[in-house]
N, C-alpha and C positions, 0 to 999 in steps of 0.2 A: 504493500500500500504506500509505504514512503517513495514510492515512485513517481509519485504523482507530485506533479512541479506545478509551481504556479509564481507570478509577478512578486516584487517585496508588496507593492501597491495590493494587490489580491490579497497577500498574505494577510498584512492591515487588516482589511476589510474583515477576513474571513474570521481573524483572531476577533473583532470586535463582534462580529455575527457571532461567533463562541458564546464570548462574555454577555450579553443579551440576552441568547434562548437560555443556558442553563441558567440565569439570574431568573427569567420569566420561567421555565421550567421546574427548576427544583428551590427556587428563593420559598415560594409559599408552603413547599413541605417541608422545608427545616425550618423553616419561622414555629411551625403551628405542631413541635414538636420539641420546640426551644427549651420548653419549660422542665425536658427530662435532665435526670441527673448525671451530672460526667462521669466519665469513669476513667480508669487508666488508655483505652482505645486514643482517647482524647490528645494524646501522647506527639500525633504528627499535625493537629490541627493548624491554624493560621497563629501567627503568635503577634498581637494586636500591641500589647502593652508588658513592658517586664522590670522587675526589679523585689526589694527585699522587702520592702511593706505592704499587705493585699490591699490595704485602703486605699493608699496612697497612687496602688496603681492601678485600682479597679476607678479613683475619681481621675485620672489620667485618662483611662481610654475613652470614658463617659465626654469628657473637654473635647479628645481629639475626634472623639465620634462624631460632637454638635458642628466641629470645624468642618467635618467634611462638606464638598460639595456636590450633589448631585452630577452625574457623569450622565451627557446626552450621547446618541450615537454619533452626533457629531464631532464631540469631544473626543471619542474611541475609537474614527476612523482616523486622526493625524495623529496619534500615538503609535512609537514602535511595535511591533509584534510583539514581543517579548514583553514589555513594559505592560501591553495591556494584559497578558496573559496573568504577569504578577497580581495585578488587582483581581482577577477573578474569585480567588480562595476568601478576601476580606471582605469583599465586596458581597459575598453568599453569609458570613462568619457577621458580618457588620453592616450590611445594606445603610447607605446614605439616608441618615431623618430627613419631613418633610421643611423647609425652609420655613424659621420659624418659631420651632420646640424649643421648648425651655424646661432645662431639666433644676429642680433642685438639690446643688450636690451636698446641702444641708442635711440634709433627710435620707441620710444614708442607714442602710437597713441589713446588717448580714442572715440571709436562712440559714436556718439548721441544716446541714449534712453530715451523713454517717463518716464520708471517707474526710481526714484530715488533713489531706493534702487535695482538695479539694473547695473552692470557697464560690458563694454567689452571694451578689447583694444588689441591692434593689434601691431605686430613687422616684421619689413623687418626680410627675413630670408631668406637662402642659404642649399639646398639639397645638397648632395651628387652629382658629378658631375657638379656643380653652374647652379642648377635650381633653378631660384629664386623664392621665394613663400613667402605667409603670415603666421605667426602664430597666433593664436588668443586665449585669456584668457578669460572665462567669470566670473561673481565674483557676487555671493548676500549678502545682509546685511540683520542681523539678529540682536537680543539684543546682543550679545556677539562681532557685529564685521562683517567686511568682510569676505566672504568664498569663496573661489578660488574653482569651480565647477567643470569645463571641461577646458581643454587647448591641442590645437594641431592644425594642419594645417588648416588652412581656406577654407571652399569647400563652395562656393555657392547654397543656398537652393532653390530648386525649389519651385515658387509660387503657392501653392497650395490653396491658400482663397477662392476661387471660389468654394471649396465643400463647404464651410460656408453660400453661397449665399442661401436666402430664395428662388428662381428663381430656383436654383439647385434641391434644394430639390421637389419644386414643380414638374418640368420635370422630377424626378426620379419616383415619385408619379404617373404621368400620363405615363409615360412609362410601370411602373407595371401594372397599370391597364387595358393598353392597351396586354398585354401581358396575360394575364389571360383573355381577351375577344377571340383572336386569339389563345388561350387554348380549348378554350370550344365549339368552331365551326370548320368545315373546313378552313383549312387556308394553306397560305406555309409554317408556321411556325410549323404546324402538319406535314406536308408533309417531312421537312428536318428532325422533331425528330424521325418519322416513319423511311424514309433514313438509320438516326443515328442507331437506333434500329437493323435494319438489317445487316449495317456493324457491330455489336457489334457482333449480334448474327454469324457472317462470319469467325472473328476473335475472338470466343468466348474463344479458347486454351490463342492467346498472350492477350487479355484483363484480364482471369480470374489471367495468372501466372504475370500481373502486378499489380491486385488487392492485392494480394498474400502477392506480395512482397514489396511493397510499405506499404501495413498495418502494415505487420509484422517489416519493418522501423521504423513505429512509432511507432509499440506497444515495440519494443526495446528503445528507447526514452524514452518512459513512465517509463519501466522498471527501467532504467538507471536513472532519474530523483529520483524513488520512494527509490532505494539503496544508493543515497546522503547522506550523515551525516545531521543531524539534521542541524548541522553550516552554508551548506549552501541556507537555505531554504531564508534565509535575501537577500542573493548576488541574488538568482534567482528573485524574488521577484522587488530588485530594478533597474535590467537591462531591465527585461520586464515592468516594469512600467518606463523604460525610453524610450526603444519602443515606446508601446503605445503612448506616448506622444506624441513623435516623427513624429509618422503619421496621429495625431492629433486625435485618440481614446478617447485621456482623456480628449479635451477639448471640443470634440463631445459631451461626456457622462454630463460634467457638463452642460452644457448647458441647457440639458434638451430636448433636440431639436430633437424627434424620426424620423425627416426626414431628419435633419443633420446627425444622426450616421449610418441612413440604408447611405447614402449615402456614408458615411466614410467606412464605412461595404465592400459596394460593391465596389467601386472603389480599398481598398488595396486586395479585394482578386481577383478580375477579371482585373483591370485594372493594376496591378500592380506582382502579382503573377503566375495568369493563362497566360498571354501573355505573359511571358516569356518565359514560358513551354513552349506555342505552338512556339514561332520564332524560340528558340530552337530545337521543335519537327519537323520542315520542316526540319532544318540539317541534312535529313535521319535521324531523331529520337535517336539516339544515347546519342546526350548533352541533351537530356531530363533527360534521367534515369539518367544520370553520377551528373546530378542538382539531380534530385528527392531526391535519398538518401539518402543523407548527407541531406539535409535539413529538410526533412519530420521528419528523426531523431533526428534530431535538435530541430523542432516542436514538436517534443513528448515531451521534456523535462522538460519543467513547470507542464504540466500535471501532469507527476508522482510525482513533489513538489508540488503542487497545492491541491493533491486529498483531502487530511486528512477535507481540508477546506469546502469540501461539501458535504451535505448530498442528502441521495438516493436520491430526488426529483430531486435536482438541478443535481446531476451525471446522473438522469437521459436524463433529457432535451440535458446536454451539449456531452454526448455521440450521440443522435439525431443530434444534432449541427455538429458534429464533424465530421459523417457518411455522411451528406448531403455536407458539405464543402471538405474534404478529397474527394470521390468518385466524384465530379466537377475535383477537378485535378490530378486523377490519370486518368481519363477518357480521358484527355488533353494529357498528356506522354504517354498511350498509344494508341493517333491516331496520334502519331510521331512515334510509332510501326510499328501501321497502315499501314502506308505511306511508310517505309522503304519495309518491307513487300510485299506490292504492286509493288514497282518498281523493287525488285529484280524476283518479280513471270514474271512481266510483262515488262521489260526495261524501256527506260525514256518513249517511248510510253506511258506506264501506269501513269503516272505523273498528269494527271488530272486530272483522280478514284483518284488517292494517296492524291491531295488534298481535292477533295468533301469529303473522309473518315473525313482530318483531319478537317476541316471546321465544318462537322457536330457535332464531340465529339466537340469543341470550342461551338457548339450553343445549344449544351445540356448543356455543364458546363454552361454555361451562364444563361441559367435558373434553373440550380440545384441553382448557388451562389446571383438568384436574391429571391430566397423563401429563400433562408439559411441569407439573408440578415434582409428582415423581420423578420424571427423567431427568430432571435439572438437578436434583437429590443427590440420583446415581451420577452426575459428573462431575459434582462438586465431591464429593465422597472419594471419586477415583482419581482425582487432579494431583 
């Protein structure tokens, strides 16, 4: 993939296209997971602010954070390759306040944490408007000192422990099972894929031009990813391993716990990805595609930084991966097609076809990302 050349001027460009989608892409899932607690992982994150007192350096990054200034694309197209690249990890870690906030660094407030070399503290603060809100600094210690991590507005994380539950994973185990039983005999769960089938094969034109288009999304992605400068293979690298983290991939994986991470697996891509698509896709299908891609593109991204790192075997696997997962929700966006389709052939009359169509693509992706869950298990397992 690093074969692929392109202008310094492109490079620019493409490094600032980087820093945009995964900021529009993955900014709003680590923001609205900010609120969990650090752990040692936390170890390679962006290092904001450092030194030997946590106040002193948690009300330091607070100051340097109010300084920043919002970065437009125009601002990150006459910026080096490289230089933009650097800002990406801070700029996910510290996103730019709105112009404006005023925080008070009087009202400094440390939480409680278990680990001790761990500190967060928190500051009344005033938006734009006097919307009053929290900001929040978090800070780890290392031989060298405090290090100011992440800092910005406080969003409450949703409690997601409950995928960690041994109970969880158990029911996810006996749901596949069950699922592969009603696979292999007459069942209604043949009967809706069969359904599924036919409406594909009905609307085989808008399926195949959304397979199309949606691939070619991400194989742009990829593309886009692999014509990176070399400088920002680091910034990709540690935004997606803050992801990860983020929706708890990486402490699924250390665990060791292959019915903790199919669990992890499936829930962010069906429980969190795919139902989007579809709530979206009842909109007369439209905010489907308008999500699709931009994100899908988005999703390409690492890929193309990624590739150099694996060989034929593993590109191979993860190309199967990727066919089985992508093709679950491109299948989703278009039975938001589907539907749109349908009601304009047939008016709101037609509204219940419209949604049996989309319901079905929902319960085929459902099974595509309950095997794509598995398989992902055994290659992470065999790596």
């Amino acid at each position: 993939m690093r074969a692929v050349t392109v202008s310094p001027r492109s490079q620019h460009a493409l490094a600032a296209l980087l820093l945009g989608l995964l900021a529009l892409m993955l900014g709003p899932a680590l923001a609205q997971e900010a609120a969990a607690p650090l752990d040692d992982e936390h170890a390679e994150m962006q290092v904001l602010v450092a030194g030997d007192d946590p106040a002193e350096v948690a009300d330091e990054a607070v100051t340097n954070w109010l300084a920043r200034p919002a970065l437009g694309m125009g601002d990150l197209l006459g910026r080096d390759a490289s230089e933009v690249c650097e800002l990406l990890p801070e700029l996910v870690s510290a996103p730019p306040p709105p112009e404006g906030t005023r925080v008070n660094l009087e009202d400094r407030r440390e939480q409680p944490l278990d680990d001790p070399d761990l500190r967060r503290f928190t500051y009344s603060a005033v938006r734009p408007v006097d919307q009053l809100d929290v900001v929040q600094v978090e800070l780890v210690r290392d031989e060298e000192g405090w290090r100011a991590v992440s800092v910005g507005f406080r969003i409450e994380a949703v409690n997601r422990g409950w995928l960690a539950a041994p109970a969880t994973g158990g029911i996810f185990a006996g749901l596949s099972l069950a699922l592969l039983f009603l696979l292999a005999r007459p069942s209604p769960l043949r009967r809706v894929l069969a359904s599924g089938l036919l409406y594909v094969r009905e609307h085989r034109r808008l399926v195949f031009g959304t397979m199309i288009a949606l691939y070619g999304a991400f194989a742009g992605g990829v593309w886009t990813g692999a014509a990176l400068p070399p400088e920002c293979d680091d910034a990709v690298l540690v935004v997606l391993g803050q992801a990860l983290g983020q929706v708890g991939a990486t402490d699924a994986l250390l665990a060791g716990d292959p019915l903790r991470l199919a669990v992890t697996i499936f829930y962010q891509n069906f429980g969190v990805v795919t139902l989007l698509l579809f709530w979206l896709g009842l909109l007369f299908g439209i905010p489907a595609y308008l999500l699709a891609f931009p994100q899908f593109f988005a999703n390409g991204l690492p890929f193309g930084v990624l590739y150099d790192a694996s060989g034929p075997l593993a590109l191979l696997g993860t190309v199967l991966l990727i066919v089985i997962e992508l093709t679950a929700y491109f299948l989703v966006v278009a039975g938001g097609g589907m539907l749109l389709v349908t009601i304009v052939r047939h008016g709101l009359a037609g509204f219940p076809l419209a949604l049996r169509k989309t319901l079905a693509m929902l319960t085929i992706a459902a099974v595509l990302l309950v095997i794509g869950a598995w398989y992902e298990v055994v290659l992470i397992m065999l790596a």
